[in-house]
Residue frames as a rotation matrix with the C-alpha (Angstrom) as fourth column:
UNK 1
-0.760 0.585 -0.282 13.21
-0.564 -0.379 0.734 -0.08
0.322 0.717 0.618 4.21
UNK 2
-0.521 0.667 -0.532 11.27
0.291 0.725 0.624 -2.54
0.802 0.171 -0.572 5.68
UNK 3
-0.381 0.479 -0.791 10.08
0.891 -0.037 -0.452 -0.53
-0.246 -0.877 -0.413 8.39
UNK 4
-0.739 0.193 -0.645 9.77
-0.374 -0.914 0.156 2.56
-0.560 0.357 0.748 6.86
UNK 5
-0.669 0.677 -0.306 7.03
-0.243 0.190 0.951 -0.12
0.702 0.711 0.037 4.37
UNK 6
-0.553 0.430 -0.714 5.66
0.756 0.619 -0.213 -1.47
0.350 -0.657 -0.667 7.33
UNK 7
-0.894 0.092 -0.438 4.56
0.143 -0.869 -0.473 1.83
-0.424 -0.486 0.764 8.50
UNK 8
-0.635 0.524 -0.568 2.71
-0.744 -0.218 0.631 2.26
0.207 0.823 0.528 5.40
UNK 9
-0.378 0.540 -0.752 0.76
0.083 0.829 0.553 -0.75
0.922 0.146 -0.358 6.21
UNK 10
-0.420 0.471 -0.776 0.01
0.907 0.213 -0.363 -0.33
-0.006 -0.856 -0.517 10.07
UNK 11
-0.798 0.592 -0.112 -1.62
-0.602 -0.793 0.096 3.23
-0.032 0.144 0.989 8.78
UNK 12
-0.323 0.859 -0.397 -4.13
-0.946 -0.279 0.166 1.17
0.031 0.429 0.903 7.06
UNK 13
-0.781 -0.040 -0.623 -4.27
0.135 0.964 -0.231 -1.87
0.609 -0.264 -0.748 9.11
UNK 14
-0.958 -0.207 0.200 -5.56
-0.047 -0.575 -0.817 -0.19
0.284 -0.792 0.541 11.61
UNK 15
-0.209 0.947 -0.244 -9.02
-0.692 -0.320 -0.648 0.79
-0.691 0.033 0.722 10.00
UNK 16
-0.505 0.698 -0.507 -9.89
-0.847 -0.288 0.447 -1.68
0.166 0.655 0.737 7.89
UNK 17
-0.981 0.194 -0.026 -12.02
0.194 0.948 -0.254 -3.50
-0.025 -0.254 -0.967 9.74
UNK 18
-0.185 0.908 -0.375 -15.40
-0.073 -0.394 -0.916 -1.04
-0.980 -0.142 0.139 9.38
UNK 19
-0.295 0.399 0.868 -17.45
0.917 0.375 0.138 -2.27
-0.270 0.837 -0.477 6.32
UNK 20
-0.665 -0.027 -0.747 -18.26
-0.155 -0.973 0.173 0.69
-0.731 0.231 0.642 3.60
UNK 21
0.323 0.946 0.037 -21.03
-0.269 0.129 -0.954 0.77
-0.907 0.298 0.296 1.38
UNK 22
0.125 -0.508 0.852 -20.08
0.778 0.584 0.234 -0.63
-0.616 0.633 0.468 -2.03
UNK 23
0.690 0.509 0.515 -21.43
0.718 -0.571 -0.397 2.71
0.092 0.644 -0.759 -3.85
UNK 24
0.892 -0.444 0.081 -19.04
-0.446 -0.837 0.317 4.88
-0.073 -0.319 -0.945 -2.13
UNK 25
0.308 -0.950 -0.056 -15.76
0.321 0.048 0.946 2.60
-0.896 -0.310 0.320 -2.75
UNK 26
0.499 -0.138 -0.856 -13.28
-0.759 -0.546 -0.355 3.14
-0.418 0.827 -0.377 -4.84
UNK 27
0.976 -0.028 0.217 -12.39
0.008 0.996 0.091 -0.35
-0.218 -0.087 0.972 -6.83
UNK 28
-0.045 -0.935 0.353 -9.56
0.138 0.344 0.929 -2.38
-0.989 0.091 0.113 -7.30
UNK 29
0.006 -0.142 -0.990 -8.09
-1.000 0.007 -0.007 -1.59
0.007 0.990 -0.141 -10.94
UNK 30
0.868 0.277 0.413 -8.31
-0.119 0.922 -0.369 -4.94
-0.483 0.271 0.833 -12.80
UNK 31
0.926 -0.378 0.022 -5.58
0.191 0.417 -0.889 -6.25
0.327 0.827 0.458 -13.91
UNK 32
0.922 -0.118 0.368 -3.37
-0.328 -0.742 0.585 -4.70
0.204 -0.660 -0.723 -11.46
UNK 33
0.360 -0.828 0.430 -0.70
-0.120 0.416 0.902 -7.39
-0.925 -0.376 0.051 -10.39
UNK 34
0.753 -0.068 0.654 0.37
0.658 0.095 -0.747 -7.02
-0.011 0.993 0.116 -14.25
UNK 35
0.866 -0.288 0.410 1.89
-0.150 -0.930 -0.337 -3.59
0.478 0.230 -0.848 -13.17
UNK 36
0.004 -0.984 -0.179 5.48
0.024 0.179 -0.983 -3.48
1.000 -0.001 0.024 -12.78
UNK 37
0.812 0.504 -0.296 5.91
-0.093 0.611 0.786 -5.10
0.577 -0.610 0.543 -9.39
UNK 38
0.497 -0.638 0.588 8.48
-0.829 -0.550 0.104 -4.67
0.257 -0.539 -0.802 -6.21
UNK 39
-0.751 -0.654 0.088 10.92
-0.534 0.524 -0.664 -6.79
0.388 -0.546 -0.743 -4.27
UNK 40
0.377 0.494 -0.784 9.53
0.423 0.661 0.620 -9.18
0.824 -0.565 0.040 -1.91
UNK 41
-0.405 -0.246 0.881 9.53
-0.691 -0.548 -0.471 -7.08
0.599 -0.799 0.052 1.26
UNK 42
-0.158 -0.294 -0.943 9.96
0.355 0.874 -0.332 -9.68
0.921 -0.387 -0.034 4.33
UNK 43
-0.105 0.056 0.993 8.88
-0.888 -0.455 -0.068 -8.59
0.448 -0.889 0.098 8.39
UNK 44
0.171 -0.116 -0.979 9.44
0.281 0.958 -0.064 -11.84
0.944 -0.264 0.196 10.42
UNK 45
-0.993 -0.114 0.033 8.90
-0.018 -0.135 -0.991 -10.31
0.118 -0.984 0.132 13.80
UNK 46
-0.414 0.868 -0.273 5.92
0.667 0.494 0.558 -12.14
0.620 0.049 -0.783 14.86
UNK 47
-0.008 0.817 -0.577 5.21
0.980 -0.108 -0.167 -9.21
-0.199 -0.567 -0.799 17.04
UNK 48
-0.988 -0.153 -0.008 5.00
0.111 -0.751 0.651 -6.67
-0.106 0.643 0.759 14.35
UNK 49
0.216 0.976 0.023 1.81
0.023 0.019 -1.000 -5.94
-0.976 0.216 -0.018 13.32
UNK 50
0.357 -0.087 -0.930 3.37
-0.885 -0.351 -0.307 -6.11
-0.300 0.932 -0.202 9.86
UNK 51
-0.511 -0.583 0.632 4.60
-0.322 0.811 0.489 -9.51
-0.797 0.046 -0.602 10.65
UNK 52
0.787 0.577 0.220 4.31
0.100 0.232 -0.967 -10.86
-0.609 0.783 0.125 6.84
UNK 53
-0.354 -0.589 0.726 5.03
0.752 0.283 0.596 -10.81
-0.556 0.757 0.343 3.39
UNK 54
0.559 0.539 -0.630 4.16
0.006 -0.762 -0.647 -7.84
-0.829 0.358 -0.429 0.81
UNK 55
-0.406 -0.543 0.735 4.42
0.844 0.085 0.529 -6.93
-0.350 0.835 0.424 -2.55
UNK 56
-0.118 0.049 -0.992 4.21
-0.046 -0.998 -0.044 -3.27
-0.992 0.040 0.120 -4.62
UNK 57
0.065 0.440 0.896 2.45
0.908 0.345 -0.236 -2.63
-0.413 0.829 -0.377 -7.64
UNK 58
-0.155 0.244 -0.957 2.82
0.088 -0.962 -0.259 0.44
-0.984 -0.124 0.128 -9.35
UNK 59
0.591 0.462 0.662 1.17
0.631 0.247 -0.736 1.34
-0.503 0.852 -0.146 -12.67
UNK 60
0.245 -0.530 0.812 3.01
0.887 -0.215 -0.408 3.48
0.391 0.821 0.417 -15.77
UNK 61
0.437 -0.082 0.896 2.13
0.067 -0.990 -0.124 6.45
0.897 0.114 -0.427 -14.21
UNK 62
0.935 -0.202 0.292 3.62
-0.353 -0.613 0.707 5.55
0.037 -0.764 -0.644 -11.07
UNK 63
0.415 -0.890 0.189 6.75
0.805 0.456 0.379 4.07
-0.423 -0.005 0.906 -11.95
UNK 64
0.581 -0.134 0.803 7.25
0.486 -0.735 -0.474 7.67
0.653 0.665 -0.362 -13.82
UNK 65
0.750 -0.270 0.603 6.90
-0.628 -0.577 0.523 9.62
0.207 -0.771 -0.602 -10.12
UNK 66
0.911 -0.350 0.218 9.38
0.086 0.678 0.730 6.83
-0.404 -0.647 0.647 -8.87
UNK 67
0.347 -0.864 0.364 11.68
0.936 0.294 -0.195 7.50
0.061 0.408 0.911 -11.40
UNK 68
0.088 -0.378 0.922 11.55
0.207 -0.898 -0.388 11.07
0.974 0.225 -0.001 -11.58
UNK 69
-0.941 -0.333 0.067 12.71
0.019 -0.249 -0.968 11.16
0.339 -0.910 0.240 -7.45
UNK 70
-0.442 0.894 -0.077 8.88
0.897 0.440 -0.039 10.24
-0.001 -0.086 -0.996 -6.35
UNK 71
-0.673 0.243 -0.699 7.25
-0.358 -0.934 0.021 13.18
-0.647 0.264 0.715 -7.99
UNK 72
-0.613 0.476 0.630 4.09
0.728 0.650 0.217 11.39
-0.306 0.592 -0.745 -9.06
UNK 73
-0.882 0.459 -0.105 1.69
-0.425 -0.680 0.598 12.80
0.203 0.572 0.795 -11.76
UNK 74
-0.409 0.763 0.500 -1.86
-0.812 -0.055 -0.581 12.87
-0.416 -0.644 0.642 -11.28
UNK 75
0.667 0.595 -0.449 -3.45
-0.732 0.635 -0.246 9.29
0.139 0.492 0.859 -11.52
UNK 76
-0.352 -0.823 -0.446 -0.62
-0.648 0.558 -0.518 7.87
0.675 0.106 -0.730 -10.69
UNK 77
0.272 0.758 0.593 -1.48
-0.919 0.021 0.395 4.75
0.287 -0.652 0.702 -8.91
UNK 78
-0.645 -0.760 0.080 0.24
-0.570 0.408 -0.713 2.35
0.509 -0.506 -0.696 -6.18
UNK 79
0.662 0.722 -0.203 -1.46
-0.456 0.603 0.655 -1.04
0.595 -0.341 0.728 -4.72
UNK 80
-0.461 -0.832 -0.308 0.41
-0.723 0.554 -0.413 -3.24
0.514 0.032 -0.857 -2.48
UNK 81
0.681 0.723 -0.117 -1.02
-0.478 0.559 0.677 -6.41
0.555 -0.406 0.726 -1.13
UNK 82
-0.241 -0.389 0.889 -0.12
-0.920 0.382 -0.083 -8.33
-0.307 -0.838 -0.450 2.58
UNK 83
0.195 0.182 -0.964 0.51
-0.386 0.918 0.095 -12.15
0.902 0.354 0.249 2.97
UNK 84
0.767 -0.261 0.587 0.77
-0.516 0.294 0.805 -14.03
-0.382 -0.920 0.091 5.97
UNK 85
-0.236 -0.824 -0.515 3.55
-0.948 0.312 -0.065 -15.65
0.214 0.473 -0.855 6.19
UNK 86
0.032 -0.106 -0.994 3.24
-0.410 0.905 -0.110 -20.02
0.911 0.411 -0.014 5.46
UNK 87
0.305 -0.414 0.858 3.32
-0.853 0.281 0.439 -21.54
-0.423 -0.866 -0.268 9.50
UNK 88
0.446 -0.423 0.789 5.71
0.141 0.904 0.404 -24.57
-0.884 -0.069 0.462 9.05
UNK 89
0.874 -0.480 0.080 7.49
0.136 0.082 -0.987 -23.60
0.467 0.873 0.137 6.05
UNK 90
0.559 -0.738 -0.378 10.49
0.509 -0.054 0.859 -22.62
-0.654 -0.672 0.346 8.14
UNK 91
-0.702 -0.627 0.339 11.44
0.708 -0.561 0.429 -20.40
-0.079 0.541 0.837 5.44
UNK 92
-0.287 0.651 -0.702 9.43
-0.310 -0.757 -0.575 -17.00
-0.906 0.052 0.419 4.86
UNK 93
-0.899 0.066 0.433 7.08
0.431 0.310 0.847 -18.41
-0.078 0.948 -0.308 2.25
UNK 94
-0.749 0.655 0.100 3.95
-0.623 -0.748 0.228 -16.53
0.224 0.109 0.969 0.94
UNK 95
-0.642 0.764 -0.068 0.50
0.497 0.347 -0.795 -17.73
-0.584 -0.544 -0.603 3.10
UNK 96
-0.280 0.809 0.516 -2.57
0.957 0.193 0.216 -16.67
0.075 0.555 -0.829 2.66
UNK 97
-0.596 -0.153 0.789 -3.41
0.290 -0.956 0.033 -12.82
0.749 0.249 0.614 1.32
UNK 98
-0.516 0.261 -0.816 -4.46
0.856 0.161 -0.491 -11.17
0.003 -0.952 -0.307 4.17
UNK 99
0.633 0.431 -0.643 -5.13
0.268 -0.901 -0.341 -7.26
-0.726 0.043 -0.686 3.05
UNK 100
0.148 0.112 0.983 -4.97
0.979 -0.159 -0.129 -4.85
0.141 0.981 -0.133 0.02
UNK 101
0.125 0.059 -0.990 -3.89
0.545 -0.838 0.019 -1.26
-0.829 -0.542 -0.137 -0.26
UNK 102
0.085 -0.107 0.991 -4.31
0.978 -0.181 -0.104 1.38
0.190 0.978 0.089 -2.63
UNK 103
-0.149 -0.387 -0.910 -2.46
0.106 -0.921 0.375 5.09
-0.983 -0.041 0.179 -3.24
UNK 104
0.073 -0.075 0.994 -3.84
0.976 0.213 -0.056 7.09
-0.207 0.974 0.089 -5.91
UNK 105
-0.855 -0.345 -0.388 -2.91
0.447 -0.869 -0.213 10.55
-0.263 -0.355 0.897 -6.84
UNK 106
0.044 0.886 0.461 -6.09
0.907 -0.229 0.353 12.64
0.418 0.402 -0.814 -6.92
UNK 107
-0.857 -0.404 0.321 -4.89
0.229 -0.855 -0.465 16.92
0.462 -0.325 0.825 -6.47
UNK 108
0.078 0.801 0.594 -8.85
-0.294 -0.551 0.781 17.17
0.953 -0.235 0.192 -5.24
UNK 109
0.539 0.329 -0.775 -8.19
0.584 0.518 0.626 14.88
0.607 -0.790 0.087 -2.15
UNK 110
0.203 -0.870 0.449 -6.48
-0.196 -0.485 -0.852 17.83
0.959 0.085 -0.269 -0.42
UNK 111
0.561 -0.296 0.773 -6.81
-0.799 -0.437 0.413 16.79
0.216 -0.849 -0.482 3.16
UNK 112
0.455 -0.638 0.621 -4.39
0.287 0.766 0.576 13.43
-0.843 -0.084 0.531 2.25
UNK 113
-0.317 -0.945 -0.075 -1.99
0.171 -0.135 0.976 15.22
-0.933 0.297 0.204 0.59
UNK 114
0.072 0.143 -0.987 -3.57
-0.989 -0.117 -0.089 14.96
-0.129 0.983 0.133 -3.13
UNK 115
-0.905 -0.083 -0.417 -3.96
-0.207 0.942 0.263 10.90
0.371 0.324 -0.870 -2.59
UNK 116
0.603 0.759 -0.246 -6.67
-0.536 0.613 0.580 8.77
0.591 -0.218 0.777 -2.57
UNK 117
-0.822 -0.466 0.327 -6.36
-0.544 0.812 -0.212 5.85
-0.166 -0.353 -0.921 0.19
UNK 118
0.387 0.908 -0.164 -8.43
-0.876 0.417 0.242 2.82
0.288 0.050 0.956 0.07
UNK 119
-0.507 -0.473 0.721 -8.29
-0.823 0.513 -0.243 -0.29
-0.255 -0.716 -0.649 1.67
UNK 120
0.221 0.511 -0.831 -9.38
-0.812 0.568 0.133 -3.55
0.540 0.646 0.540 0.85
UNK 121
0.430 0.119 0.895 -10.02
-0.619 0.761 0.196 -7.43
-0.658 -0.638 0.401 2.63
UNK 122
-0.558 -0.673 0.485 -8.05
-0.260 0.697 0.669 -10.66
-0.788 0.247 -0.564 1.12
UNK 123
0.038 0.920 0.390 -11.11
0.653 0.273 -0.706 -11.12
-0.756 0.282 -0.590 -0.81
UNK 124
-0.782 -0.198 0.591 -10.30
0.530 -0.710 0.464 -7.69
0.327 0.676 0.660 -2.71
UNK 125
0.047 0.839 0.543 -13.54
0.697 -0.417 0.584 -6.13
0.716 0.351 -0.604 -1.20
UNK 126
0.182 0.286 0.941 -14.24
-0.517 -0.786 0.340 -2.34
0.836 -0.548 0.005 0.47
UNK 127
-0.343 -0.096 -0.934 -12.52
0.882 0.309 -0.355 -2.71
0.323 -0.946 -0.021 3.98
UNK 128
0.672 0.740 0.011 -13.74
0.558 -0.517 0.649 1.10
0.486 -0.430 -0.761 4.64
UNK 129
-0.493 -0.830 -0.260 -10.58
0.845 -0.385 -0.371 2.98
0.208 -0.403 0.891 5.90
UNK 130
0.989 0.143 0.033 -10.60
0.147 -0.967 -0.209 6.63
0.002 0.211 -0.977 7.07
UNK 131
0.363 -0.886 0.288 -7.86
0.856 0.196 -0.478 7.96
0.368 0.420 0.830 5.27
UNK 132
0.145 -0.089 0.985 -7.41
-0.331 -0.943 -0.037 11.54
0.933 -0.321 -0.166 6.94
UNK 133
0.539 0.028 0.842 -7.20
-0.769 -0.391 0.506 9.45
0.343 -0.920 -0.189 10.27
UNK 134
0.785 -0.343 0.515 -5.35
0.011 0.839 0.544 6.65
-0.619 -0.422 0.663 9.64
UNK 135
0.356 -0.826 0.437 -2.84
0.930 0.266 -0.254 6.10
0.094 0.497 0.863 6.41
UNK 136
0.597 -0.217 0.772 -2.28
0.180 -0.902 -0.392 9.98
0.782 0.373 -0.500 5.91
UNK 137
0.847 -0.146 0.512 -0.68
-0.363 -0.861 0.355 10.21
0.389 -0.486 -0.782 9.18
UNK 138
0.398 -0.849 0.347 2.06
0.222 0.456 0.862 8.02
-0.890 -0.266 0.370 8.90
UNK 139
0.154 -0.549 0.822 2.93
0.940 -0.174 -0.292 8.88
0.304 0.818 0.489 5.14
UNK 140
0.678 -0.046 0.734 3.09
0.031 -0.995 -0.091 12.56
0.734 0.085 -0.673 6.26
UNK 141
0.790 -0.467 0.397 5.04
-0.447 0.003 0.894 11.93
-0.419 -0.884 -0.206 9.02
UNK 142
0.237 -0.889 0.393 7.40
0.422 0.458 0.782 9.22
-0.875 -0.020 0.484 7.35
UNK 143
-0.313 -0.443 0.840 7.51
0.885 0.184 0.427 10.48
-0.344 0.877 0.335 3.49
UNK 144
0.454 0.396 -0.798 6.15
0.439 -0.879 -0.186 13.88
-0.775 -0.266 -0.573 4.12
UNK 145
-0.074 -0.806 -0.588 9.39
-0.500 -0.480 0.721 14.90
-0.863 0.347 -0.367 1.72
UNK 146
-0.947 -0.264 -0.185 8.78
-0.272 0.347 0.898 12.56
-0.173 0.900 -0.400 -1.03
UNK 147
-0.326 0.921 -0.214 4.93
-0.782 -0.135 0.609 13.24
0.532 0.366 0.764 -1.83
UNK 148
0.190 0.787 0.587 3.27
-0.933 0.330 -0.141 11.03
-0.305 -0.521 0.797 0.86
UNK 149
0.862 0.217 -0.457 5.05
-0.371 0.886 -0.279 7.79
0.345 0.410 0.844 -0.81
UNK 150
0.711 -0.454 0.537 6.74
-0.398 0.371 0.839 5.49
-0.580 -0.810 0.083 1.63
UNK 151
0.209 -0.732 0.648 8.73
0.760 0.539 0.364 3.21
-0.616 0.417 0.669 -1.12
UNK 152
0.074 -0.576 -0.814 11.00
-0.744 -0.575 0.340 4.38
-0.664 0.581 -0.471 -3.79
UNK 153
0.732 0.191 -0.654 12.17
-0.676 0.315 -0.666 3.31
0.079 0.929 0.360 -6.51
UNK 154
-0.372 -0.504 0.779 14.67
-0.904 0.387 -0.182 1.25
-0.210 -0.772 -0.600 -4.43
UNK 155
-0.236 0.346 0.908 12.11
-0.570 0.708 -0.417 -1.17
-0.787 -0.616 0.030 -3.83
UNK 156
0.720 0.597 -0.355 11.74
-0.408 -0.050 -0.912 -2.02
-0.562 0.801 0.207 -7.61
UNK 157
0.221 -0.876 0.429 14.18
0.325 0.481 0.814 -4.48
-0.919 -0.041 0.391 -9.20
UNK 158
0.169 0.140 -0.976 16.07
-0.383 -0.903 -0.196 -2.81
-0.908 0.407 -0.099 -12.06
């Protein structure tokens, strides 16, 4: 599973280094790390591009799709945020937050599946992704079969 999350992240590593007007993002929900929250997912190959720490958020509605075999209703909405990992802790300990992602279902976004993507700096602000050329083609490719959503309910302690 940890590569199959990693994916999900080097979609939308990729791009988000082009700045986006503020008017046109789409914000972080407030209150977010409240929402029922994943495993600690762990990549310790320093030449990953995923090399890090991460953590899944998913709100009511998306812990529904997650239960019901990811089948997520509209609005449902998934955040996960990247840490470096601590240098000198000699244990994988969370560093400093490095990047933000967000999956929301929206049936108008048809050319990503019926999700929103959006991307976001350590800071929480507009990194600017293009989602149709960057996250969408690894979630179609890896989770194509389970609505465009790399984790499961797996990844969610019970």
């Amino acid at each position: 599973m940890k590569m199959v999350s990693a994916w999900f992240a080097l979609a939308c590593m990729i791009a988000i280094s082009s700045p986006v007007p503020a008017s046109s993002a789409t914000p972080l929900p407030k209150g977010y790390t409240k929402w029922r929250k994943s495993e600690r997912k762990v990549v310790t190959d320093k030449g990953s591009l995923f090399y890090g720490i991460h953590y899944i958020y998913a709100d009511k509605r998306a812990m529904q799709g997650y239960q019901a075999g990811n089948r997520f209703p509209e609005g449902s909405t998934i955040i996960v945020e990247y840490f470096n990992i601590k240098e000198g802790s000699g244990a994988a300990v969370d560093g400093p937050r490095n990047m933000i992602v967000l999956m929301r279902k929206e049936k108008r976004k048809k050319e990503t599946g019926g999700w929103l993507f959006a991307g976001y700096g350590a800071d929480g602000a507009p990194s600017g992704i293009d989602p149709a050329t960057t996250c969408f083609g690894c979630h179609q490719k890896d989770a194509g079969q389970r609505e465009y959503v790399i984790s499961t309910i797996k990844d969610f302690k019970q």
